[in-house]
C-alpha positions as CSV (number, residue, x, y, z in Angstrom):
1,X,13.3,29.1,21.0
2,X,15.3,27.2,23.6
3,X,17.4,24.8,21.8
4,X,20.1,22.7,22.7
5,X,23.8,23.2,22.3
6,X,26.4,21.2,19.8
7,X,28.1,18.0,21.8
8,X,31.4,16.7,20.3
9,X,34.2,14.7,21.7
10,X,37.9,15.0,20.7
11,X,40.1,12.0,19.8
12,X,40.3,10.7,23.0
13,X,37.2,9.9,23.7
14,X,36.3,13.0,26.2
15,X,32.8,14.5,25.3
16,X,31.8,18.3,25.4
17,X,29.7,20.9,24.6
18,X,30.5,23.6,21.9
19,X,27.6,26.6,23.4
20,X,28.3,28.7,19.9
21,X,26.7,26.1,17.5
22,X,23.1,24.5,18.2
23,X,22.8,21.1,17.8
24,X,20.9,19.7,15.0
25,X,20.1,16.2,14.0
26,X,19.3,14.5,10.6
27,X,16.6,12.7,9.0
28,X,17.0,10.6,5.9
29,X,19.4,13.3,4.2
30,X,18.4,16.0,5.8
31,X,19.7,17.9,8.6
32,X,17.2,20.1,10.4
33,X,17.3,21.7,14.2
34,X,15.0,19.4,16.4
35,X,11.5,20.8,17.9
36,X,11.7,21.2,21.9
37,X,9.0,18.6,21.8
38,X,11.8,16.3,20.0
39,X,13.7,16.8,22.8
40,X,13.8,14.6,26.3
41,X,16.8,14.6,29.2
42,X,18.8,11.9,27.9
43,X,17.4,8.5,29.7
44,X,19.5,6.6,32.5
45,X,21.0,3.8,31.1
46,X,21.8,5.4,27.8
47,X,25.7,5.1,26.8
48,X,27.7,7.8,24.8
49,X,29.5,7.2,21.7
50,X,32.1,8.7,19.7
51,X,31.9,8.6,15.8
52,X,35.5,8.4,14.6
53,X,36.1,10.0,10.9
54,X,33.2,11.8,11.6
55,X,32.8,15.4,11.8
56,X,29.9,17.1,13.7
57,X,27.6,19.6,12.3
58,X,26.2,22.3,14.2
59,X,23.9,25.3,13.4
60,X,25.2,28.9,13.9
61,X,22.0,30.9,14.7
62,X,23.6,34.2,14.1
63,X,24.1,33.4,10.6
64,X,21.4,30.9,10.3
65,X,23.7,27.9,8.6
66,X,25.0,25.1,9.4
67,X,29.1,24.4,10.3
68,X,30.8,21.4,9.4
69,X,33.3,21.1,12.8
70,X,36.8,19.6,12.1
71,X,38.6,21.5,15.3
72,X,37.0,23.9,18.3
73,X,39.1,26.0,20.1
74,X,42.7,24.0,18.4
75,X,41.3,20.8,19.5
76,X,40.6,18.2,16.8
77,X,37.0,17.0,17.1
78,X,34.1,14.3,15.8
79,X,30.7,13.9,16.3
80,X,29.0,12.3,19.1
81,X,25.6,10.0,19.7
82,X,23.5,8.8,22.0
83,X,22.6,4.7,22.4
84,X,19.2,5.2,24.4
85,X,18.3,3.0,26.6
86,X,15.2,0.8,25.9
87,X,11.6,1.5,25.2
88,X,13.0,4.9,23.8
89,X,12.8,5.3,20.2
90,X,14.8,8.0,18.0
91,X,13.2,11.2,16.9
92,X,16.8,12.5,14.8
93,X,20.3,10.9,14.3
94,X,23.1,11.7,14.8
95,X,24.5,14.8,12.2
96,X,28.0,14.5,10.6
97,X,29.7,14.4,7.4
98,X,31.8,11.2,7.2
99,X,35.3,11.7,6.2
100,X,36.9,9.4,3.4
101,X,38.4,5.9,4.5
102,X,36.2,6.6,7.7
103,X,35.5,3.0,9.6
104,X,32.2,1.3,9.0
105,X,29.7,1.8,12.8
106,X,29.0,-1.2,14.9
107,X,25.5,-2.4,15.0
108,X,23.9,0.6,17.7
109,X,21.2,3.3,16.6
110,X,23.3,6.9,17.0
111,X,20.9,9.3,18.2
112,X,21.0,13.0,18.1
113,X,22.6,14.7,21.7
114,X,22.9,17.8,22.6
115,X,23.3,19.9,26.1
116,X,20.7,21.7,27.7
117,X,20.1,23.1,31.4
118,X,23.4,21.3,33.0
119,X,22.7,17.8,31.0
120,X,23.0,15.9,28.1
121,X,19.4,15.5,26.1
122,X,18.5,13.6,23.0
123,X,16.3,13.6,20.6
124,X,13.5,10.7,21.3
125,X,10.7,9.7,23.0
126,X,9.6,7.2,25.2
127,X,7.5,4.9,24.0
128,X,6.5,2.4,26.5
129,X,6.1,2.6,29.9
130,X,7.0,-0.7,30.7
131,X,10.0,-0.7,32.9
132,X,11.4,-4.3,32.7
133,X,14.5,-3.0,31.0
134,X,14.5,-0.2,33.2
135,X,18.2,-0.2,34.2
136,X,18.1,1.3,37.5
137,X,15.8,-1.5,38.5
138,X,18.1,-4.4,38.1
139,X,20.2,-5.1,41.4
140,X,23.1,-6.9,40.1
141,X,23.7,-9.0,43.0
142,X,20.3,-10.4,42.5
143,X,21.3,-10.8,39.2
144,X,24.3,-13.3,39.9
145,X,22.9,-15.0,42.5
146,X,20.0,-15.9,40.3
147,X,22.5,-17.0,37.6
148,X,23.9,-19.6,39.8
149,X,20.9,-20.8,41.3
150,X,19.3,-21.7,37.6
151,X,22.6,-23.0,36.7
152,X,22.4,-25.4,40.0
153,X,18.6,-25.9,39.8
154,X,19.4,-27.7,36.0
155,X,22.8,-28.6,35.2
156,X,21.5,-30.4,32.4
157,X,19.9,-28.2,30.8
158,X,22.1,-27.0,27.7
159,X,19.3,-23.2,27.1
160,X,19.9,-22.5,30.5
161,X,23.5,-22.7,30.4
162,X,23.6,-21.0,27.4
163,X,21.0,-17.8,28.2
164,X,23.5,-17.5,31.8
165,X,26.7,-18.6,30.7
166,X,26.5,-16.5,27.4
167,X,23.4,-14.5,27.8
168,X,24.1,-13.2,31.3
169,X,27.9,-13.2,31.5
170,X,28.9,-11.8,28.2
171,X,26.6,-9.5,27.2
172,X,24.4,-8.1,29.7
173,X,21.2,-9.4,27.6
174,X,18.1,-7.8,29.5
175,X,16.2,-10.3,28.7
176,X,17.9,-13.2,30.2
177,X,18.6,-10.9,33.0
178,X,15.4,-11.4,34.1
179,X,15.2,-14.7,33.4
180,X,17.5,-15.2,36.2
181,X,15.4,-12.3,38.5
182,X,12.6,-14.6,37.7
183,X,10.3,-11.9,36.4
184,X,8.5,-10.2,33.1
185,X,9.6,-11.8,29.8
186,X,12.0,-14.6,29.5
187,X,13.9,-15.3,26.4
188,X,14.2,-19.1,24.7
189,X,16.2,-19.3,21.6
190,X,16.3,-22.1,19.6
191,X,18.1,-21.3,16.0
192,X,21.4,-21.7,14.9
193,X,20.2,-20.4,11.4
194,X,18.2,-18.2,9.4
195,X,16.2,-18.3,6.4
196,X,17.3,-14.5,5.8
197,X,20.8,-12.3,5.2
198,X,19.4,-9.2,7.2
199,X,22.3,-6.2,6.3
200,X,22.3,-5.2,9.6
201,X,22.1,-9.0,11.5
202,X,23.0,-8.9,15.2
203,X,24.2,-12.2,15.1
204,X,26.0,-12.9,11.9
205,X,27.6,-10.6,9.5
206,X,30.0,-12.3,7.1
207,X,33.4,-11.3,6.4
208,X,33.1,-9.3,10.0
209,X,33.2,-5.7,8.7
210,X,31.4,-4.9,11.7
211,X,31.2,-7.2,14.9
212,X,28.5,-8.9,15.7
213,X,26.6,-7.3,18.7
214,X,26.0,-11.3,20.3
215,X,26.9,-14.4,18.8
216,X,24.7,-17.5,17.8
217,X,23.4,-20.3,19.8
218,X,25.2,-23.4,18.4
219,X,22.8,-26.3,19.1
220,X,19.1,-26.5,18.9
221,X,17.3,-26.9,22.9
222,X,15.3,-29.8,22.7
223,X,11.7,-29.7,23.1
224,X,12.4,-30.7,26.8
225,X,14.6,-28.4,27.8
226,X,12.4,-25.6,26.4
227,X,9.6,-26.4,28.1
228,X,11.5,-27.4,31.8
229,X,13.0,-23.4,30.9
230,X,9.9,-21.5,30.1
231,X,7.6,-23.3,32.8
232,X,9.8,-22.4,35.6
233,X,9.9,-18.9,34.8
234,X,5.8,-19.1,34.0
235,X,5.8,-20.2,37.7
236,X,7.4,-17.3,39.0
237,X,7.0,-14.5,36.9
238,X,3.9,-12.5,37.3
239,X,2.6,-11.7,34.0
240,X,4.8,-13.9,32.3
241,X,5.9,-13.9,29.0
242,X,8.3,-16.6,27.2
243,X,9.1,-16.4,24.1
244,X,11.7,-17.5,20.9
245,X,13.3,-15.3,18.7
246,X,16.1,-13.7,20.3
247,X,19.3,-11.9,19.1
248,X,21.3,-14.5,19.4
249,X,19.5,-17.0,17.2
250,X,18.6,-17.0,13.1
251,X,14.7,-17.7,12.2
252,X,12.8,-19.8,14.6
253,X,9.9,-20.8,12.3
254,X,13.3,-23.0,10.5
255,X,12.8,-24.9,14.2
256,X,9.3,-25.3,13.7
257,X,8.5,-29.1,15.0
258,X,11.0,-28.3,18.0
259,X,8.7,-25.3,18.8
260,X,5.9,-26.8,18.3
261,X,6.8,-29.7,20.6
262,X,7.9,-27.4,23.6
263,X,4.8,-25.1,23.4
264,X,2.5,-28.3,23.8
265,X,4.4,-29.6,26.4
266,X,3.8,-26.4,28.8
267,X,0.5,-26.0,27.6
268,X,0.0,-29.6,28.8
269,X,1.1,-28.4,32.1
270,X,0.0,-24.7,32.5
271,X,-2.8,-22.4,30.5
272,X,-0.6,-19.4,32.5
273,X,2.1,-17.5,30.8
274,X,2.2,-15.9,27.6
275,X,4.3,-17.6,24.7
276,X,5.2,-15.0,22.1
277,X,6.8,-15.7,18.8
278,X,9.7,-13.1,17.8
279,X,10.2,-14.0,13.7
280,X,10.7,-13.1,10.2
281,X,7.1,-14.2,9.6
282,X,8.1,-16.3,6.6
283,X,6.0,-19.5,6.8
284,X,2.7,-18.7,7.4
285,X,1.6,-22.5,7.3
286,X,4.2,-23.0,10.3
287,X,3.2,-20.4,12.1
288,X,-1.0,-21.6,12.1
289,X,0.4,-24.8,13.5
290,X,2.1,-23.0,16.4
291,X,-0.9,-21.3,17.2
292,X,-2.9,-24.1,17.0
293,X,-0.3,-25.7,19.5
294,X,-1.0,-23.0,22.0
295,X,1.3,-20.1,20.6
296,X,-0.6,-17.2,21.6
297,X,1.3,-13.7,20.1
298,X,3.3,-13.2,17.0
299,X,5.8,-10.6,16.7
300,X,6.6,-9.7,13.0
301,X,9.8,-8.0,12.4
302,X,9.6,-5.2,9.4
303,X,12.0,-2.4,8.1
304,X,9.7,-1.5,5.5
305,X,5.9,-2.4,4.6
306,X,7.2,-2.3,0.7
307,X,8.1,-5.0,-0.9
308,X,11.2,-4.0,-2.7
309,X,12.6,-2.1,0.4
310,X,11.7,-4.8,2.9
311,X,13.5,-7.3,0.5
312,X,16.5,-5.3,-0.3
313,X,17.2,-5.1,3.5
314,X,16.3,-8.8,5.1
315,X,17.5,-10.6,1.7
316,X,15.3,-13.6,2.1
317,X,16.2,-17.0,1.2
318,X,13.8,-18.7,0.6
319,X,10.8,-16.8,0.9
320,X,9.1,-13.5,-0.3
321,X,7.3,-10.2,1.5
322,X,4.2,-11.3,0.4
323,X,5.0,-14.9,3.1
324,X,5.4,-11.9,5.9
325,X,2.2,-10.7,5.6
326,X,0.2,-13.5,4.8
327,X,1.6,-14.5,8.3
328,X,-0.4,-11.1,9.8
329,X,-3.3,-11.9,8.3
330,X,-3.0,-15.9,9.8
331,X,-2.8,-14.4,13.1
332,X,-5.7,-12.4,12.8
333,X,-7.9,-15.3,11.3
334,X,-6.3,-17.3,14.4
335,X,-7.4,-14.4,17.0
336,X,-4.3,-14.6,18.2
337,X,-2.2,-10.8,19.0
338,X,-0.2,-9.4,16.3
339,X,2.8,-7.2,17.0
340,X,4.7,-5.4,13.7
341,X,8.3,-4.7,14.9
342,X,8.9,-1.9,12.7
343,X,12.5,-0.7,12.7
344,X,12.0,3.2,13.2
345,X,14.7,4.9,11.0
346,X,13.8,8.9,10.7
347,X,13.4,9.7,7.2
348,X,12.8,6.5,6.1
349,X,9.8,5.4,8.7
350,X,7.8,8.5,8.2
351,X,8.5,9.7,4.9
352,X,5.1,9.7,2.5
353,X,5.2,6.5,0.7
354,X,6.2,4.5,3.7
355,X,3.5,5.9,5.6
356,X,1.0,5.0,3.5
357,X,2.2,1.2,2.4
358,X,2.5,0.6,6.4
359,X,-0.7,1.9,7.0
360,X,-2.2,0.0,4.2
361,X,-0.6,-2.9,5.8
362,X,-2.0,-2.5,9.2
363,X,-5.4,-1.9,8.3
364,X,-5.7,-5.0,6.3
365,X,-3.8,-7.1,8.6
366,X,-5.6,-5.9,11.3
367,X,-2.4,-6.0,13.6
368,X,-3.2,-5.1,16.9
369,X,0.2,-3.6,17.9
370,X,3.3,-1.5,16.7
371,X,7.0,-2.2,18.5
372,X,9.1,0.8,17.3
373,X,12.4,-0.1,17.6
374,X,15.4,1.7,16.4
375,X,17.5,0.6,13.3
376,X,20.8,-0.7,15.2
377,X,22.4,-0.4,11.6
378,X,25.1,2.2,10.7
379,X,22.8,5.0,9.2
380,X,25.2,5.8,5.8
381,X,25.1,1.9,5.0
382,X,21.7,1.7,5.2
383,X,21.5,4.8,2.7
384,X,23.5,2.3,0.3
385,X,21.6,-0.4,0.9
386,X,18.0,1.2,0.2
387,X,19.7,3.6,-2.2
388,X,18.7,7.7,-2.6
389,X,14.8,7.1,-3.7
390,X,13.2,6.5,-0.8
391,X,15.1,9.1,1.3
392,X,14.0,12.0,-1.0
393,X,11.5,13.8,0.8
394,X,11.4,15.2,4.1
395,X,9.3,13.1,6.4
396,X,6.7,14.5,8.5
397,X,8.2,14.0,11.9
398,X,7.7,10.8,13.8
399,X,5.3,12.1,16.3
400,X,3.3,13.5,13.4
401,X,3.6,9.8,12.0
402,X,2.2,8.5,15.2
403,X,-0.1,10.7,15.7
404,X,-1.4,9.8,12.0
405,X,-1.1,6.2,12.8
406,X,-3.1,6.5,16.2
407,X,-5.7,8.9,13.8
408,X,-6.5,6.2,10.9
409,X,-5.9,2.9,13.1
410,X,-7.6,3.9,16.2
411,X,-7.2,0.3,17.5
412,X,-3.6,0.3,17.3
413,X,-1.5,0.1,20.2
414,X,2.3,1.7,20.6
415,X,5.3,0.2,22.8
416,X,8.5,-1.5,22.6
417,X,8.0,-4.8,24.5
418,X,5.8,-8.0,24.3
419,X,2.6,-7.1,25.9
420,X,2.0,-10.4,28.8
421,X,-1.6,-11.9,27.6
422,X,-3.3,-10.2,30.8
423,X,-3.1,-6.9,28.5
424,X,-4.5,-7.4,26.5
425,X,-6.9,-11.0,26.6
426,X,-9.6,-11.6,25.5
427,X,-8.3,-11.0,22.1
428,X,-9.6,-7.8,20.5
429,X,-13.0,-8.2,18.4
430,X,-12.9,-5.9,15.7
């Protein structure tokens, strides 16, 4: 079986192979050498990382066990991981045995890497074949001289400024990237807080042990500035979709009369565009009066279809689990598209009892669409927050679980993005 080699780095940063040890990669607790149908040629715009106080494990296949690395050839090494880029989901992280007094990992998904026929691979799959986050199709002049022509077209306008002042300039947000190409899905945040203490929060994580990966808007748009934002890029944008709910925001449904305000003032103008709803799902009577305004998607975001594991992770406020789905089911009674944004972790995602709450959960909700998105949480913290239970058995593989998922909800659709309503409209009668 052609597997691929062990990649470390040393303590400066400089990654390499090691061709005496195969690589393997964990799931849950488990470490297990990957199938070569786990395996892809790692995808362009990935980035490398190192994992300090981390030491790499790798499988000797002449003795058939795995070797905890602390030096190769002299050299003091760590272990090393893959960010993939997007529409990729993670097959196996990262394996390692963390070191004591070993720093906490910033907020990125660590994905198995290995080195195979002259290049690094990874172990994932892609699952959509949307290419709007592509990275070798962004031109970054294009980029910056849409920047400043939004920020000339509307000096006023306090969203724009902030999605290409903030957005653009500071972190590379693909999103508002294409905002500013004028094409595919256009971000619009509007919260400055949130109705839930997520562990692993992009935006806010008190006490900074770990950065946040973007910062908070500060202010909330008004309905006008919205609007003047999303119908210029409906005007545009072929396909377009808009929509709230962003990494840099809290809970949008907490905005709810802004929201609702914007969305019927481009409906007033337009019937084009999609508007999509990015949210924790937790008030299912604000969300029916966003689709009654014209909201036509929902995108609920889910680490587990449990109740105790969804709450021990998101650490709602002032609502429950039961809110989130209630909110599925409004979207089907509404007819309008439902998206689950399930945060893949392996182990976790596809282990038995998670597989079959989350299917229970799709076939009664009817949802018409699974996001899988990786868990940008460091892996052994998320261990402590769930706790040993629910990592106790193997689980099956996740392209077994799709495959399962595909098999019992033949309706259901894969992919990593916000389908525009041209994909998917009329809406599904089932």
């Amino acid at each position: 079986m052609n597997l691929p080699s062990l990649v470390v780095s040393d303590l400066k940063g400089n990654l390499f192979e090691v061709p005496e040890l195969l690589m393997p990669g964990m799931t849950g607790m488990h470490t297990r050498l990957p199938l070569p149908e786990e395996m892809i040629p790692m995808p362009f715009g990935s980035s490398l990382f190192t994992l300090p106080g981390r030491s790499p494990i790798g499988f000797d296949a002449a003795r058939k066990q795995l070797i905890y690395l602390k030096e190769y050839r002299g050299k003091k090494v760590v272990a090393a991981a893959a960010f993939m880029a997007p529409a990729y989901t993670q097959i196996l992280r990262s394996a390692y045995f963390t070191q004591a007094n070993a720093p906490p990992l910033p907020l990125y998904a660590y994905t198995a890497i290995g080195w195979q026929n002259g290049g690094f691979v990874v172990a994932g799959v892609r699952t959509d074949a949307d290419t709007r986050q592509d990275l070798n199709n962004l031109d970054f002049k294009k980029i910056e001289a849409g920047r400043r022509d939004l920020l000339k077209r509307f000096p006023k306008n306090r969203l724009v400024r902030h999605l290409m002042d903030n957005c653009v300039s500071r972190y590379g947000c693909p999103a508002a990237r294409n905002l500013a190409l004028g094409r595919f899905e256009a971000p619009l945040p509007t919260s400055p807080t949130c109705n839930a203490r997520c562990a692993g929060c992009l935006s806010l994580q008190p006490g900074r042990r770990v950065p946040c990966a973007q910062e908070r808007i500060t202010f909330v748009p008004s309905p006008e500035e919205i609007a003047e934002t999303a119908l210029f890029h409906i005007s545009r944008a072929k396909q377009a979709v808009v929509s709230f709910g962003q990494g840099c925001e809290g809970e949008p449904l907490l905005q709810s009369e802004t929201l609702e305000a914007a969305i019927r003032l481009i409906r007033k103008k337009t019937s084009r565009g999609t508007i999509n709803l990015n949210t924790n799902a937790s008030m299912p009577e604000m969300l029916a009066r966003l689709f009654d305004a014209g909201l036509d998607s929902v995108r609920v975001s889910l680490n587990s279809a449990r109740k105790k594991q969804y709450e021990t992770y998101f650490r709602p406020v002032s609502y429950a689990f039961e809110d989130v789905v209630e909110s599925c089911h409004v979207a089907h009674r509404k007819k309008k598209w439902c998206s689950i944004n399930y945060f893949i972790f392996p182990g976790f995602t596809d282990a038995p009892d998670e597989t079959r709450a989350f299917l229970r959960l799709v076939t009664e909700s009817r949802a018409n669409y699974i996001q899988l998105r990786n868990l940008n949480f460091d892996p052994e913290d998320y261990l402590a927050v769930l706790g040993d239970a629910p990592f106790s058995r193997p689980g099956m593989g996740l392209l077994k679980w799709m495959e399962r998922v595909k098999r019992e909800c033949p309706w259901i659709g894969f992919g990593y993005f916000n389908p525009p309503k041209e994909q998917w409209c009329p809406y599904p009668q089932r």
